[in-house]
Structure formats: structure tokens, C-alpha cells
N, C-alpha and C positions, 0 to 999 in steps of 0.2 A: 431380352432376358438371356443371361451365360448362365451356362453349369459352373460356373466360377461364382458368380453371384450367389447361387442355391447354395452351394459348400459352404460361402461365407458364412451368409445365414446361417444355417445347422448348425454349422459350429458356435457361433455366437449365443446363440438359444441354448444348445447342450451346455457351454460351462456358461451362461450368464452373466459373459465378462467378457468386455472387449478386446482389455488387452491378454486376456487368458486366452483367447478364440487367436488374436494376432500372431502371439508366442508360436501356439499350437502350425499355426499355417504359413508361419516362414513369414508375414508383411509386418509394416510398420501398422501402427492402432491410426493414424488417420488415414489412411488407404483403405483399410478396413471397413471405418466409417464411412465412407466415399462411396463407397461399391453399395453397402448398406442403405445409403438416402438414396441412390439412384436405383436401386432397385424397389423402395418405398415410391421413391416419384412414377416411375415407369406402372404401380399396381393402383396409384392415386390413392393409397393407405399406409396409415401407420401400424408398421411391424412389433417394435419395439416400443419397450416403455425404457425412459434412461430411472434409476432410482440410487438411491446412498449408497448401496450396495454391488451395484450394477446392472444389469438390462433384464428383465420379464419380456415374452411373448405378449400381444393383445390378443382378443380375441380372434380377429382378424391373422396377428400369426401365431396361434395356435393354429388354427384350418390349416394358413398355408405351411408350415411345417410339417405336418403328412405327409401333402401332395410331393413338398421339394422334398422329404428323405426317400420319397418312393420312386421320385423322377429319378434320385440319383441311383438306386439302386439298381434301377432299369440301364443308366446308362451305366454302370460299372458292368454291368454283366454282359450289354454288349460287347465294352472292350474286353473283356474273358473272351467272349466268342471270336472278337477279330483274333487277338494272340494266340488262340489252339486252332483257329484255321490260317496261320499264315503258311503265304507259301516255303513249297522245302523241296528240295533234289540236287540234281545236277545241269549245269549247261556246258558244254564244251564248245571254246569261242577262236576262231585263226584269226590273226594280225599278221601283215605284213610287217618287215620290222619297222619301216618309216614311218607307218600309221601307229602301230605301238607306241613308237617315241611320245606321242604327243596325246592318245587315245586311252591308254592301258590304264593309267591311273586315275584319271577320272571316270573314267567308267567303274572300275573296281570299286573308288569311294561310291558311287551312287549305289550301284548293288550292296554295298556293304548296310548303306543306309536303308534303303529303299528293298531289298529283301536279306534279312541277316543269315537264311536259313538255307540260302540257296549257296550251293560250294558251284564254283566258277574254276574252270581248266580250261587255260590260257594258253595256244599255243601260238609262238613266234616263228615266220618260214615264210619261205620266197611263195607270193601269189600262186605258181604254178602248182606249189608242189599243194596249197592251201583246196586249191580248187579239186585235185583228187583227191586228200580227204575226205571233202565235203562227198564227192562221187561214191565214194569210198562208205558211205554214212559211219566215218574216224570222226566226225565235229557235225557239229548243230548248224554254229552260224559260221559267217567268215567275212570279212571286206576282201574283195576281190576286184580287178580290173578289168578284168576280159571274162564273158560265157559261155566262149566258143565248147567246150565242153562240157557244159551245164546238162544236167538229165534233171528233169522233173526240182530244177529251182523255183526257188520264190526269189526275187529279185526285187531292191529295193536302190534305187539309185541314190545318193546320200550327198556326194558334193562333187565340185568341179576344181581338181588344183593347177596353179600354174607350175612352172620347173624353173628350177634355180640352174646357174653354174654358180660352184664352190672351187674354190681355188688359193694354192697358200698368193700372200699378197704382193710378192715381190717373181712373181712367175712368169717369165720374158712373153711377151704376145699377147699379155692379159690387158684386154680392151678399158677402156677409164671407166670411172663409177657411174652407173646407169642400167637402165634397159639395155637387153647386148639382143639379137639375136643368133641362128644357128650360124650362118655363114659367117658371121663374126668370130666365131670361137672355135669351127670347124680344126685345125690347124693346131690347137691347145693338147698333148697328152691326156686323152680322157682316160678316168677308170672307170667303168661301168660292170654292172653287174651282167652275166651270160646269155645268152637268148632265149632262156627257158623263163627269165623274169620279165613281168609287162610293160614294165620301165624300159627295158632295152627294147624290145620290139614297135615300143612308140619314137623313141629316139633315131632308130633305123631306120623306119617306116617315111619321118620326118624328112630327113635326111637323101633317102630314095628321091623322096616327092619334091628336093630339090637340087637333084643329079648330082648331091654331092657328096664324097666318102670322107669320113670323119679320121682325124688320128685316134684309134684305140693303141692305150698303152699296157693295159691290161684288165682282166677280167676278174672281180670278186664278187663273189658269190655269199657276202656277210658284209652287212652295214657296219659294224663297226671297225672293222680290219679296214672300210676301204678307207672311214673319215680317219682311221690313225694314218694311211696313206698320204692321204691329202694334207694334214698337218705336218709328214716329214717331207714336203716336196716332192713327192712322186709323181705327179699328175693335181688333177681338176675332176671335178665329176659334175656330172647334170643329176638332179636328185629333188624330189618333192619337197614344197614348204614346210614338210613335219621335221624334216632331217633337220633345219636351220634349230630349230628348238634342243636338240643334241648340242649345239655349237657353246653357250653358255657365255659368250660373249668371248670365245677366243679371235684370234687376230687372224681371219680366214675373210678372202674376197666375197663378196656375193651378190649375184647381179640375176634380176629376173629377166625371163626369155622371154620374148614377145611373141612369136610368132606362132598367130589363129590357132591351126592346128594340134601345138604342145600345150597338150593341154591333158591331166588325166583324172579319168571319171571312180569316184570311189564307189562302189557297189555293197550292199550288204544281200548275200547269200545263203540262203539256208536251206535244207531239203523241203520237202512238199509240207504244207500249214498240219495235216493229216496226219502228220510224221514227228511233229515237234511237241514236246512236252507240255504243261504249264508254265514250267521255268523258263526253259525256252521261248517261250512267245513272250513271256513278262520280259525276258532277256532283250530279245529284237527291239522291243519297241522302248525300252530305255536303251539302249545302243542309239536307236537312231536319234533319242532326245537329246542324249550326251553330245553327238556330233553336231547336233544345231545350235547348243550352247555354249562352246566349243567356237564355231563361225562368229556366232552373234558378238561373243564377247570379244572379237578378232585378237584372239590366240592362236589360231591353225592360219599360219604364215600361210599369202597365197590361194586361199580357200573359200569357195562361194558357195552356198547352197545350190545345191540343182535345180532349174529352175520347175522340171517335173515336182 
């Protein structure tokens, strides 16, 4: 038995009329009736009497006409109670700009849906500067890569990405279409972001661990200035599978990196469970749903679930 059913009913009893009851409820009159017999089958009685004029209660729903105007009145009132207790405040949420690309607006749609009353402040900035923030308690939550300077987080591990080279496609040294790895593209003009970002200290690190020094051709410190780079020929860059989703199907190389190692961990960070709001926690844990839905659907270029 549905509280759709109940409604039908009531209404069909109060005006006595089928198609007056359908009008009233937005259906067609045998949809109406539909719901009507199946909820007569479902009580192994008859509700309704049909007559020249149109439908009487029986005895039988005379009684249950009570019960259902009172069921519903119990459920209308609960939904009163859920909608004056929804939730309401603020979250303040970091992105890095790469996970932005691809994070920021579906997550905003679910919050929007999923709590309307909760105002969301959104900030976009390099992991480094994200994680003093967080230290900072300037933000709630944040996707972060590295927690070498973590005080008293909560730490959620969220996914595994691989890293792209990006490159315009006519760029002399640029290895053919496939998996490349680093020693293959070592020698390419990279532009990478400064050392203060997690991306670069994994690419060095990389790099180190296989005694070999990269061409840097220069250092930007903003996603978007570097991809307009990379679109005028400046260079190439090594850059997470979110970036690829910025590209929009322009005529830009792009080759995934193999090797074990490149590989980088997305983190969701926030201060201590003690510390975070309602909103906040309702925040985190559709954050983290957003990003599984997000892999599942493989839209996040590159991107596995963790396996924690």
C-alpha cells in the first residue's frame, strides 16, 4: 500500500467522481482507476460503489477513509517536520584547480539538491597553499595530496590518479600515440607548476628515483595560463586526468604515463570530526559520494577508487 494510493482514494470519495478526483490530481481517469482496483485487491474489498452519478464509499470505505485521511495527515506533518529541520549553515570547501575542473560542479549540483540551505565557499589554489588553510582552520574540508603538515586531520583517501603528458601535436621529440613513459619525454620543454605544488614534487621525486633531470621550460603557478601555454606551443606538461576534461576536444597530444610510481593519491582533509559543523560532515560524506560517482561513471580521466 503507497501514500499515493491513500490520496487517490480521498480524493475520489471527497468529490465522488472519478474523473473530478483525476482533474484535481494531475492523472488520466484510468490510471486513477488502476491505483483504485489495486488498492481494493491489495484490502480484498470493495471501496467504492460505481453509480449513474458517480462513486459512494461502502461501508467498508467509509471506515477506511478515516484511517487513510488520518494516515495522511500524519505523513504530511512529518514532511512539515523534515522541511523546518533541514539542514542550514556554512561549509568552506579547497580544490585544487585540476580537481575543480572536473569536481566543482557536481558536487555544487548534489549540495544544491541534496541540502539547498547549506551556502558552500569554494576555494580554488595550489594543494600547498590549501593545506595551510586547512591548518589555518580558513576551510573545513579540502582534497589535498600530501599531510606532511597535517595537525590534528581527518583524512580520507578518495582515489588513485594516473598523469598525463599534454602537448601541442606537432612538437618535435613528441613520442607517437600511446603510453609514453618518463624517460621517454624527459628531453620535451615541460611547464610545470613550482615546487610548492604536489604535482611537481611527485614528478621530481620521479624523476630523482630515476637519475634523470627533466627539461623545465618554465614554472606556472595557475592551470589555466599553463594549458593556454601548451595550446601556443610553449612547451608540454605532465598534469592529472582532470586537466584532460578542461581540453574540450581541442587538438592537444595526450599520452598516459606508465610508470608504477606516477601516480597521485587524492586526499579529502578536514580538521578534527569535533571541530566540523553539521554541514560540514553532511559536506564530507557527499564529497566523497560525488567522487565515487564520478570514477564509476568513468568521467575522471585516469582515476581509480582507492583501494582503502
Amino acid at each position: 500500500m503507497e501514500l499515493r494510493q491513500l490520496r487517490y482514494f480521498v480524493k475520489v470519495a471527497e468529490y465522488g467522481s472519478m474523473g473530478r478526483a483525476a482533474a484535481d490530481l494531475g492523472v488520466v481517469t484510468s490510471a486513477l482507476s488502476q491505483q483504485i482496483s489495486r488498492l481494493e485487491s491489495e484490502l480484498s474489498t470493495r471501496l467504492l460503489t460505481r453509480t449513474s452519478s458517480g462513486v459512494v464509499p461502502t461501508d467498508a470505505g467509509v471506515a477506511f477513509l478515516r484511517q487513510a485521511q488520518l494516515a495522511l495527515r500524519h505523513a504530511d506533518g512529518a514532511a512539515r517536520a523534515a522541511k523546518a529541520a533541514r539542514l542550514i549553515g556554512e561549509v568552506s570547501l579547497g580544490l585544487p584547480a585540476t580537481t575543480a575542473s572536473i569536481l566543482a560542479v557536481p558536487f555544487l549540483q548534489a549540495m544544491r539538491e541534496r541540502y539547498p540551505d547549506v551556502r558552500v565557499h569554494l576555494v580554488e589554489s595550489l594543494s600547498g597553499y590549501l593545506s595551510a588553510m586547512l591548518n589555518a582552520r580558513q576551510l573545513d574540508l579540502a582534497v589535498v595530496f600530501r599531510t606532511e603538515t597535517a595537525r590534528r586531520w581527518s583524512t580520507l583517501p578518495l582515489i588513485d590518479e594516473r598523469l598525463f603528458l599534454i602537448a601541442p601535436p606537432d612538437m618535435p621529440g613528441l613520442p607517437p600515440e600511446g603510453p609514453v613513459r618518463l624517460r621517454d619525454i624527459a628531453n620535451l620543454p615541460l611547464l610545470m607548476p613550482s615546487t610548492s605544488h604536489g604535482l611537481r614534487a611527485q614528478v621530481d621525486a620521479s624523476f630523482a628515483r630515476l637519475r634523470m633531470e627533466f627539461n623545465l621550460a618554465a614554472e606556472i603557478d595557475g592551470l589555466d595560463v599553463l594549458m593556454d601555454l601548451v595550446r601556443n606551443g610553449f612547451g608540454a606538461t605532465i598534469q592529472p586526468g582532470a586537466a584532460i576534461v578542461r581540453l574540450r576536444g581541442e587538438p592537444l597530444a595526450v599520452r598516459q604515463i606508465t610508470d608504477r610510481h606516477l601516480r597521485r593519491t587524492n586526499l579529502l582533509a578536514s580538521v578534527s570530526d569535533d571541530e566540523l559543523s553539521p554541514a560540514a560532515l553532511a559536506a564530507r560524506v557527499l564529497l566523497a559520494q560525488t567522487v565515487e560517482n564520478l570514477v564509476r561513471a568513468g568521467t575522471w580521466p585516469g582515476a581509480t577508487l582507492h583501494k582503502s
